[in-house]
N, C-alpha and C positions, 0 to 999 in steps of 0.2 A: 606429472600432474601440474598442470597453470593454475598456480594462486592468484583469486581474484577480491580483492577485499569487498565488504558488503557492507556501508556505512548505514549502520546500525544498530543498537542494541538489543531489538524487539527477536526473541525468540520464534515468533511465530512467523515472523518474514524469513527470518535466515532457514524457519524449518521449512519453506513454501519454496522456497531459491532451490534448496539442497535438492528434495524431491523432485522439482523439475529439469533437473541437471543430472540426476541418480544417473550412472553408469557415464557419461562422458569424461573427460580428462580437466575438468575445472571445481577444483575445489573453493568453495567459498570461506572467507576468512571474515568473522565480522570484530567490529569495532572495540567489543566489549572490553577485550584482553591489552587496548593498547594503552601505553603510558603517555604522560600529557594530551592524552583528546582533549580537544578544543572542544569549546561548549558554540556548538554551530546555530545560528539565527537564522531563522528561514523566515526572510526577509522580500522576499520576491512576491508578487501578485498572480503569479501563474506557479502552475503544478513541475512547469518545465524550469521553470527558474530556481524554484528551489529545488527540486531534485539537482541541478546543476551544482550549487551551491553546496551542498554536502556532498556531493560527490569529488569536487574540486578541493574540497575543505584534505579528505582523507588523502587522496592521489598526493598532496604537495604534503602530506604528514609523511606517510609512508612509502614514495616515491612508487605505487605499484598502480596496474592497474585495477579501478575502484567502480563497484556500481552504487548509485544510490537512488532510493525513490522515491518520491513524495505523490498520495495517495491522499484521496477524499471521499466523500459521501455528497450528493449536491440532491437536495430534496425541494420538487417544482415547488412545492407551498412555502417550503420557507428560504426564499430565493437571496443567495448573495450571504447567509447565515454561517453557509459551512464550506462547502469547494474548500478553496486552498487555506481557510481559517478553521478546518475539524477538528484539530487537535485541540485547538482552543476552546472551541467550543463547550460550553461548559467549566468554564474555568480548570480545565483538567483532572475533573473528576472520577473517580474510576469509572471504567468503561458501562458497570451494569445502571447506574447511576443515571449518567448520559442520557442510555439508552428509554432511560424512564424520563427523563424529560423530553426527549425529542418524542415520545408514545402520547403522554399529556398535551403539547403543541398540537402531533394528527389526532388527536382526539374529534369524533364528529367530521374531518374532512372527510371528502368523497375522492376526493383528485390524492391517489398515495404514488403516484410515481417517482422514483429514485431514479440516481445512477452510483455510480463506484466510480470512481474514477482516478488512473494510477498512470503518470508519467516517470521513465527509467531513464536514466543519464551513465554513459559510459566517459569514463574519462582516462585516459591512456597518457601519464604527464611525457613519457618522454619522447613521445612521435607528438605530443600536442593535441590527438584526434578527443574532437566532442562530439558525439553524435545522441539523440533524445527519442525515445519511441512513446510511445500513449498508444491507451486502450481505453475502452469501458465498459461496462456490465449495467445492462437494465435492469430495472426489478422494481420493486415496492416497498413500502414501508408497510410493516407485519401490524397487528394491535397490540401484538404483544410479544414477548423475547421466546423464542423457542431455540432449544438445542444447545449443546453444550461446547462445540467441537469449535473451532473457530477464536476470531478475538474480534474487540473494538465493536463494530455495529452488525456484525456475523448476525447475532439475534434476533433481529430484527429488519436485517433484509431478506424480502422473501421474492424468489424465487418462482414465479408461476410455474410455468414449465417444469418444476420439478415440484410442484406442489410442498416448498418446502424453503425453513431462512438456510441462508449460507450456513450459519453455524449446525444445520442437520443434513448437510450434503457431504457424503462421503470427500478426504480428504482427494483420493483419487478423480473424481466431479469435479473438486471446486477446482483442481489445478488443470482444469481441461476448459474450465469457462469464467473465471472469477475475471474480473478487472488485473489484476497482478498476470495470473497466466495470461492472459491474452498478450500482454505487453512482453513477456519473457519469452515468450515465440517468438516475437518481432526482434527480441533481446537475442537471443540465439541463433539468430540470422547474420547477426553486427559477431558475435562471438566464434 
């Protein structure tokens, strides 16, 4: 089995990794268990820069090879708000929170177009290789939170095509077309 660290502590990613890896020879290790983690600043202006950044942070803690990714939401109405500042957004409020602000801002828009957007960084410290993939996932900003399943803006991005938000799409669904799966295909190609 290739241990691959997963520079994170977010259960719902490392469960989304696991699932799309279920049955190959790569087990994923995340962050949570390790001693001295560095408290890492994601510092960069792109989705790829910081992914890089955390992913370089853990590789040179734990000399293995490490993925990490850094993920947004970027909604046409409220341009430049969120992309690679989401997590801030909201001064880090819980997520259900958030999601009711960002519903009050679309409030009355007609234009609810999203995206998802998720760039992976592999970093391999002792060959040196960096390589970066990205994806995206269209959709819309819902009026309201639906669905349980999911984290972060799940509730609220919806999904035409499946007449339904992320957080109501089968978890089997969302890792066939989410912003993260798309990117972990590409990720599985480098792996």
């Amino acid at each position: 089995m290739r241990e691959v660290y997963l520079a994170t502590t977010n259960i719902g990613k490392l469960r989304e990794f696991c699932h799309a890896f279920e049955g190959s020879n790569i087990q994923f290790l995340s962050t949570k268990n390790l001693e001295n983690l560095p408290e890492i600043e994601e510092t960069a202006d792109t989705y790829e820069g910081n992914a890089l950044i955390k992913a370089r942070a853990i590789a040179s803690l734990t000399n293995q090879i490490t993925i990490a990714d850094d993920s947004g939401l970027e909604i046409d109405e409220m341009p430049g708000e969120l992309g690679v500042y989401t997590a801030r957004f909201g001064d880090y409020k819980p997520s259900s929170e958030v999601n009711e602000i960002i519903l009050q801002r679309m409030a009355g828009k007609t234009n609810r177009t999203a995206r998802y957007v998720c760039a992976i960084a592999l970093v391999e410290p002792v060959s040196g290789l960096e390589k970066v993939v990205i994806a995206t996932c269209e959709g819309q900003i819902h009026d309201r939170q639906e669905g349980r399943d999911g984290f972060g803006f799940d509730p609220i991005f919806y999904i035409a095509e499946y007449g339904k938000t992320m957080a109501q799409v089968p978890l089997d669904l969302k890792n066939k077309t989410s912003h993260r799966a798309l990117a972990i295909e590409k990720l599985k190609l480098l792996l």
